[in-house]
N, C-alpha and C positions, 0 to 999 in steps of 0.2 A: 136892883134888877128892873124895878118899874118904868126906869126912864126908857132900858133900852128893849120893851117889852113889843113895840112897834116890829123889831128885827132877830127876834129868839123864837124860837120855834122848839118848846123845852116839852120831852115826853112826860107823860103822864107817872111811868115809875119815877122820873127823875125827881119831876115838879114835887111829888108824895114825898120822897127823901128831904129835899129842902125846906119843904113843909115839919115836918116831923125831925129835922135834926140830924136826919139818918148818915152814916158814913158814903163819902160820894166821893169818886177818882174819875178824874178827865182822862181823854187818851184823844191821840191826835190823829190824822186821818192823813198825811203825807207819809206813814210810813206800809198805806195799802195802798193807792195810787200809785204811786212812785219808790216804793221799796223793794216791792219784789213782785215777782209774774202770777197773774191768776192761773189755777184757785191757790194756790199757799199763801195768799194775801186774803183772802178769806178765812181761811180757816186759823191762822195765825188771830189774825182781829177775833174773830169768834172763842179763840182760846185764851187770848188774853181776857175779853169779860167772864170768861167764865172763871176764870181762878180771882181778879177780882171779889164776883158773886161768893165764891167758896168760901171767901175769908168774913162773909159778912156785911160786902158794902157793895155799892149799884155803881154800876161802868156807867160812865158818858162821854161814849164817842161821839167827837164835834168836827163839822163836816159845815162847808156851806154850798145849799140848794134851797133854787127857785128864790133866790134875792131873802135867804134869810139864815140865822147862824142854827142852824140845827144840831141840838144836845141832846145828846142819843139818838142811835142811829136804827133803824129796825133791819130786815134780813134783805128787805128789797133794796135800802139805800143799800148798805155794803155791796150788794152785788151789785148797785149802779157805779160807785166810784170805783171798785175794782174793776171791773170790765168796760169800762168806758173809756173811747178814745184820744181826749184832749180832756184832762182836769187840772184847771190851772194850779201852782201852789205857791201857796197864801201867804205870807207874810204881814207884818203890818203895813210897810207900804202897800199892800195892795188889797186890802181887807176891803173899806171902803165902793172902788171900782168893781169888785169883783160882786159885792150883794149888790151894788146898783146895778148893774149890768145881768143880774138874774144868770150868772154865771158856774158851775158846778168847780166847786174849789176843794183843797185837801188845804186841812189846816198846820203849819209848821208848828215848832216848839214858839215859837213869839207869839204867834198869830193863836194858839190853842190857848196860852194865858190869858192872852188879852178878850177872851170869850167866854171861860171859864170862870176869871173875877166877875162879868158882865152879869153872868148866870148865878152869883155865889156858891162858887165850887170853889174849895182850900187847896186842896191836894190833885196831882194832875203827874201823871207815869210816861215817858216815854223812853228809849234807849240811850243816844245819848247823847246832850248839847251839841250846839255850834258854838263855834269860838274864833279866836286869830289866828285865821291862814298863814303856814308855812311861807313862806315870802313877803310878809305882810309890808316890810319897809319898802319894799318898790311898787306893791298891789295895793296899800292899806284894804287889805278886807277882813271884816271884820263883821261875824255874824250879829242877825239883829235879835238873837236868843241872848246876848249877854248885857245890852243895854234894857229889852226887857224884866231880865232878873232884878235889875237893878230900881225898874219903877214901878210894878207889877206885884200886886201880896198875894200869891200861890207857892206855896210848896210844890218842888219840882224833884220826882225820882227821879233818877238813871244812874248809869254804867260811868259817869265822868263826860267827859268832851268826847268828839269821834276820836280816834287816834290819829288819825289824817291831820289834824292840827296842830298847832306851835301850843303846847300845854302849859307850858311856864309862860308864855304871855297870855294868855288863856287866863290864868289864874292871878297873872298881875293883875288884871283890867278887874276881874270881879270884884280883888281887892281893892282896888282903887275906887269902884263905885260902891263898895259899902258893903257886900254880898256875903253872906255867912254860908261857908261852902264844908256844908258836914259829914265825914265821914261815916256811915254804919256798917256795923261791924271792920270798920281799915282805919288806922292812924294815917293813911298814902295814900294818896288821888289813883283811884285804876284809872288804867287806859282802853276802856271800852271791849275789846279782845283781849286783855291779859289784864289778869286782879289788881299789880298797884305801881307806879312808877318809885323813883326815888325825890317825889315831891312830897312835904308830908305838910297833912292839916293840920288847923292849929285846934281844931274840934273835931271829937267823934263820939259818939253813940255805941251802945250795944243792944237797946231793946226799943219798941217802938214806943213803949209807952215816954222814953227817958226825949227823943225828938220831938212826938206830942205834946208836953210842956214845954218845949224848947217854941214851939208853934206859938204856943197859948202865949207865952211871955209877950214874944216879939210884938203879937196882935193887941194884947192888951194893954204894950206901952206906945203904940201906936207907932212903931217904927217903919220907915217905907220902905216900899220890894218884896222881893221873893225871897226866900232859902233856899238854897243846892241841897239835896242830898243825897251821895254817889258812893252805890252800892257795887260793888265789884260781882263780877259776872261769877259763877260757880267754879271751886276750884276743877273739877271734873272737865269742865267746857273755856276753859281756859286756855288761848294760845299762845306758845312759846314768843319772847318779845324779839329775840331775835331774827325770830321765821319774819313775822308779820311784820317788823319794820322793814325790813330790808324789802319785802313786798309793796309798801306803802311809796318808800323812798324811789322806787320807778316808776309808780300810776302817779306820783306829785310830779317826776319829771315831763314824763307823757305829757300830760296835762298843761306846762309851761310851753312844751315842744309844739302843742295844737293849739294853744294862745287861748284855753277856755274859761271863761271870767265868771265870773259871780253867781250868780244861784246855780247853774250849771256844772258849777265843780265838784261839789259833794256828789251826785249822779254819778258822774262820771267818774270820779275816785273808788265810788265803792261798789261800782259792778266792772273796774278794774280787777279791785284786789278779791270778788268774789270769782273772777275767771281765773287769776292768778292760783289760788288757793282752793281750786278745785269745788268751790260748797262749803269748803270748812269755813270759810268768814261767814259764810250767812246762816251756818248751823248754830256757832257761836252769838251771832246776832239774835237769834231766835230765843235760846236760853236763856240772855240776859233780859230781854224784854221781858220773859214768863216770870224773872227772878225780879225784876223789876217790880212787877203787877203785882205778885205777891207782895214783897215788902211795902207795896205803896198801899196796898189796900190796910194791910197790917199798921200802917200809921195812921189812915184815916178812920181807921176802928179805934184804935187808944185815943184820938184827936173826939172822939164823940161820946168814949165813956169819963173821961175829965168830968 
């Protein structure tokens, strides 16, 4: 942490936790920016640290302002990235430019690891990866959340891939780069809106303490990267696979039809299928994120009593 200590700007509870060993989960700051309209992107952010907190372990939402990667965020920044007009999002191409240009950024899943190991933070919660774009043999696109996982040592919660994605190549690529992609509580990758596809992992979990030493191992044979591990959103908030793909499979055509490329597709896919689907996608997105934050803080607490 000391080298990149010139360009961290880490709070005072946070720093104490790291200090002290304490249980710590990252959370990313693209999905108040740019995931949904103030205030419910406030109050969503402020309800994730707090279940977080509940469990035991210290939120550190990361965010970059004033040319520096800020871990934990206080009540003035969240309401500066949520209501604020132009906030770029961050990726690791663009980490770099953005703190040199003293520019206000939301950090993605790539760009929140890559800040998070910087800080010494293990574990790091968000909804749920990028991966290979549906079309990807004419687009090659291909999110930089999955090259990440593959060089990057944080433990990453979520829901599985967006479902907007080609899943099974998705899950080629991680295995191809080495990625240990674990199930908790599912033998079968959910698909971010609905609890599990018919892909199944070749690892799963039932308790956090059992992923915890799953951690510990990897860390202490020194193996490179991250760990997945994709927690299925509540069976209660759960939506039908048929509804939402068939919902999906028009805002992917839209989206071909208005020729929208690269970081701009995700945007535009899922405040499609949230028009689509009346709220229900972003009701369901909400759940899983809280179920998310829960089980993630719940790892980083067994991860600190080892």
């Amino acid at each position: 942490m000391e080298k990149f200590e010139k360009y961290l700007d880490i709070t005072k509870e946070v720093k104490n936790a790291l200090e002290t060993g304490k249980a710590i989960v990252a959370l990313e700051s693209t999905i108040i920016s740019h995931g949904m309209p103030y205030p419910e992107n406030v109050k969503m952010a402020k309800r994730v640290e707090d279940i977080i907190r509940e469990q035991g372990a210290i939120p550190a939402t990361i965010a970059i302002m004033d040319g520096k990667i800020k871990v934990g965020l206080s009540d003035e920044d969240l309401e500066t990235l949520a209501k604020a007009s132009h906030v770029e999002k961050v990726s690791r191409r663009d980490l770099a430019a953005v703190i040199a240009s003293k520019t206000l950024g939301a950090t993605t899943v790539a760009s929140t690891m890559i800040c998070a190991e910087m800080a010494g933070i293990k574990f790091f919660v968000t909804g749920g990866i990028g991966g290979v774009h549906r079309g990807y043999e004419t687009t090659l696109d291909v999110s930089a959340d999955l090259e990440e996982l593959s060089t990057t040592n944080v433990t990453v919660i979520c829901a599985g891939a967006k479902a907007i994605l080609d899943l099974n190549r998705t899950m080629e690529y991680l295995e191809t780069k080495g990625v240990p992609v674990i199930g908790f509580g599912t033998k079968f990758l959910p698909a971010f809106y609905t609890r599990e596809t018919d892909i199944e992992l070749r690892t799963s979990v039932n308790t956090p303490k059992e992923l915890a030493e799953i951690v510990d191992t990897k860390n202490q044979l020194g193996l490179r990267g991250g760990i997945l591990v994709v927690n299925p959103i509540p069976n209660e908030d759960s939506l039908a696979g048929d509804y939402i793909n068939s919902i999906i499979d028009k805002a992917i055509e839209e989206s071909f039809r208005k020729n929208i490329k690269g970081k701009d597709v995700t945007p535009f896919l899922l405040a499609k299928i949230v028009e689509e689907t009346k709220g229900k996608s972003l009701e369901a997105n909400l759940a899983l994120v809280y179920n998310n934050a829960l089980v993630g803080a719940q790892i980083a607490k067994a991860y600190e009593m080892l």
